[in-house]
C-alpha positions as CSV (number, residue, x, y, z in Angstrom):
1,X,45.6,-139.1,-71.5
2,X,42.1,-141.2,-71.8
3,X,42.5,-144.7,-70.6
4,X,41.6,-146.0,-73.9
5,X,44.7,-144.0,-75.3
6,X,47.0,-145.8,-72.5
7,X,45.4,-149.2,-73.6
8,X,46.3,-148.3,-76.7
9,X,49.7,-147.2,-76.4
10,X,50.5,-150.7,-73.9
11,X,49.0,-152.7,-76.7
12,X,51.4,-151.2,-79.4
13,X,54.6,-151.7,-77.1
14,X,53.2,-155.3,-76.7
15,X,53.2,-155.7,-80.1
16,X,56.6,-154.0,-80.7
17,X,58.4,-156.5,-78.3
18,X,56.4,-159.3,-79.6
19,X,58.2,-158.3,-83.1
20,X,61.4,-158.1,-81.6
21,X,61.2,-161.4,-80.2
22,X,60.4,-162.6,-84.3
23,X,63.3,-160.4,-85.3
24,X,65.3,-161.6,-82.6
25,X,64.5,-165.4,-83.2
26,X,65.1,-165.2,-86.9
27,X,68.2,-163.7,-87.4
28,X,69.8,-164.0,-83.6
29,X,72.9,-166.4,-83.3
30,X,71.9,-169.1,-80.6
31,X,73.3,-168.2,-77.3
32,X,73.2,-166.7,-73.6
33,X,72.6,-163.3,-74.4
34,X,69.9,-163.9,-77.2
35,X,68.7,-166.0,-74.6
36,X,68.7,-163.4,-72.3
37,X,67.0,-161.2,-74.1
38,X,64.2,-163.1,-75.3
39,X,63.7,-164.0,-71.5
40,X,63.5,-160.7,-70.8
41,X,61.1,-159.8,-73.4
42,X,58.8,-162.4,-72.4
43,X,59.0,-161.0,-68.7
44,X,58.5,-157.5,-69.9
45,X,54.9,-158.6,-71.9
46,X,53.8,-160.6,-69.2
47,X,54.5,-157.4,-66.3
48,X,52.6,-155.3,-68.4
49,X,49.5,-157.8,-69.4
50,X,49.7,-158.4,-65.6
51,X,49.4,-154.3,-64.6
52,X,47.5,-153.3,-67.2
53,X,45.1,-155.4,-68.5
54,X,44.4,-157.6,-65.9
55,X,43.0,-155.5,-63.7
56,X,46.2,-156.2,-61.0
57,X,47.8,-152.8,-60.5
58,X,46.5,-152.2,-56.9
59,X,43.6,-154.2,-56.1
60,X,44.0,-157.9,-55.5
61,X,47.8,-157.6,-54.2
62,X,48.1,-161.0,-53.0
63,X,47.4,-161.9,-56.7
64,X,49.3,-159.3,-57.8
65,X,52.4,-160.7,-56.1
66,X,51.7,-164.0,-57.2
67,X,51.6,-163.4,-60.8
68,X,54.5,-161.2,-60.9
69,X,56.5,-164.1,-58.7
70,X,55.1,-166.5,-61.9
71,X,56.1,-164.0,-64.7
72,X,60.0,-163.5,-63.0
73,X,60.3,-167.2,-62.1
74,X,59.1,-169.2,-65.2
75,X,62.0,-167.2,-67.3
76,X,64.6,-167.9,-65.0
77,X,63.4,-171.4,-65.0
78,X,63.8,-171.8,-68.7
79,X,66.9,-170.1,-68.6
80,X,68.4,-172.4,-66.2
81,X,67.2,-175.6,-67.7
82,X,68.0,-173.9,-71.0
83,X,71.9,-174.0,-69.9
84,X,72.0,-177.3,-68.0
85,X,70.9,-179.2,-71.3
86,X,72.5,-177.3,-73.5
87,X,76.1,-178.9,-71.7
């Protein structure tokens, strides 16, 4: 598979999960597991951004680390401030 073909295909799951999010935040009850998943989701796109089109999949680990430390944390963040407002 050409690397223009994997682009592709990254950019279409990208897009996928970006309308699952919409889908998700239109007709989703509020709660923990829609939550959840959206968190999720957002950690999901911003991995693969991260991998495969920044440039971070095995130069630059320090960087890589980093930014995948940012992508798990600010999610779990939300998450957590998400449920200590919401009492």
């Amino acid at each position: 598979m050409s690397a223009e073909t994997f682009a592709t295909r990254i950019w279409l799951l990208l897009v996928g999960l970006t309308l699952l999010s919409a889908a998700l935040a239109d007709g989703a009850a509020p709660g923990v597991l829609t939550a959840l998943v959206a968190l999720a989701v957002v950690g999901i796109k911003g991995a693969l951004v991260i991998r495969h089109f920044m440039g971070l999949d095995g130069r630059f680990p320090r960087l890589r680390r980093l930014m995948n430390g940012y992508v798990v944390l600010v999610p779990a963040l939300l998450f957590v401030l998400g449920s200590v407002l919401a009492q």
